[in-house]
N, C-alpha and C positions, 0 to 999 in steps of 0.2 A: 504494500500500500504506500502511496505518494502522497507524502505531508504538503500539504500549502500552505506556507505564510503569506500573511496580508502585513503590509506598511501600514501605520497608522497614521495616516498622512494630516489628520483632522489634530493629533498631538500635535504633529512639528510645526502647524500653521499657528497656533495656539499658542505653544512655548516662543517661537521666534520673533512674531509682531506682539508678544506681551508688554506692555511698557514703551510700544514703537508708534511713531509718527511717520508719516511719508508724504513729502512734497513734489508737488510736478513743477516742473521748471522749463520752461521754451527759453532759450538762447539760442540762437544761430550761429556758433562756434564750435570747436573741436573742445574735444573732454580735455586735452590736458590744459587749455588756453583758458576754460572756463577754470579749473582747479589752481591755476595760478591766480587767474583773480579772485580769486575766494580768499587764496595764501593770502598775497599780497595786499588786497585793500578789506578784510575783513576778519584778516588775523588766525583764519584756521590753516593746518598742516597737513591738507589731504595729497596722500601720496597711492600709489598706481600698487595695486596688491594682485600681480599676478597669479599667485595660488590661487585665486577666488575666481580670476576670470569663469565666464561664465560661457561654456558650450552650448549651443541648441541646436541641434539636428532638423532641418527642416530641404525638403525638396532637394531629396540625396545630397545636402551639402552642410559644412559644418558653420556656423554663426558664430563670430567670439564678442562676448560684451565686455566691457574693461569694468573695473570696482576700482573705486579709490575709498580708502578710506582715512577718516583725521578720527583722533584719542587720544587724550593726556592724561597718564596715567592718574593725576591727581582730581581728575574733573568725572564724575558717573555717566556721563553724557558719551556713545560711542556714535560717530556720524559714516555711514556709508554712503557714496553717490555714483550711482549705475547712468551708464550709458545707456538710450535708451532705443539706440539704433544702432545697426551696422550693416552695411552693403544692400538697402532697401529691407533690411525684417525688424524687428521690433521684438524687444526683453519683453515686452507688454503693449499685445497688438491695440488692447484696449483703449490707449492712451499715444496714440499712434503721434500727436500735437504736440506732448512734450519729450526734450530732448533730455533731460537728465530726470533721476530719480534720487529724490534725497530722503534716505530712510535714517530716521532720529531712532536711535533707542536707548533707553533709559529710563527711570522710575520719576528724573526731572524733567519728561518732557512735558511740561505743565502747556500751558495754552497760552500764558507768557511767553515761556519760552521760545517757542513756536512761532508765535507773531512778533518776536522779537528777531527771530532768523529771515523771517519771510520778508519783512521792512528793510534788512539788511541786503540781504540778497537783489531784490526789488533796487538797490541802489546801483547797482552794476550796470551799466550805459545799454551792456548789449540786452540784456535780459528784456523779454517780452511780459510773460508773466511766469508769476508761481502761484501755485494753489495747493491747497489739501485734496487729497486724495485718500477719499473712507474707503478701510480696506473692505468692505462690504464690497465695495464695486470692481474688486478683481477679480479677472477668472484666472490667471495665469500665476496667482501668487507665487505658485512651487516655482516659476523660475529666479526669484528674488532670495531663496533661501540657499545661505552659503553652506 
């Protein structure tokens, strides 16, 4: 007899946007150009985390998303921001308009907080908009999960 195991896949979405925020972000730049001016005029440290890159198999070919991510180890707040395109497919065909994804997690990501990044960000010449994005309205979550 053949055992089947099931993933519990309604855990890992649960455990990993526990305490998490996620912003859509339209800017018309390249991920590393936006990631500099994040460094640069708004003080965070997000750097390129290749281990995390993000594979997706689509129409016999392979897709790679980049991750960046900023953390000071002194600060509870950890910031990852996903590309949200590459060679016309989409990390999240859902949200097809914005270009990056910025996922907050932490237990301070209060609503302060939050509208305190979004004002910030919003300050950045290229940036179109940012908005929240309620995880209710993803279908493709699993691909956000590192």
């Amino acid at each position: 007899m053949v055992m089947k195991l099931k993933l519990d896949t309604d855990g890992m979405q649960d455990d990993f946007f526990a305490d998490s925020r996620l912003l859509g972000i339209t800017a018309p730049m390249k991920c590393y150009q936006f990631c500099l001016s994040l460094n640069r005029q708004l003080g965070y440290s997000f750097r390129m985390m290749s281990e995390y890159e993000i594979p997706l198999k689509k129409k016999e070919r392979t897709y790679y998303f980049s991750v960046y991510e900023s953390h000071k180890p002194s600060h509870p707040l950890r910031h990852l921001l996903y590309h949200n395109h590459y060679d016309g497919e989409y990390l999240l065909p859902e949200f097809k308009h914005m270009d990056f994804l910025w996922l907050i997690r932490g237990d301070m990501s209060t609503d302060d907080v939050v509208g305190t990044i979004r004002q910030q960000v919003k300050s950045i010449p290229e940036v179109q908009l940012v908005a929240e994005l309620p995880f209710e309205q993803l279908k493709n979550w699993s691909n956000l999960i590192l």
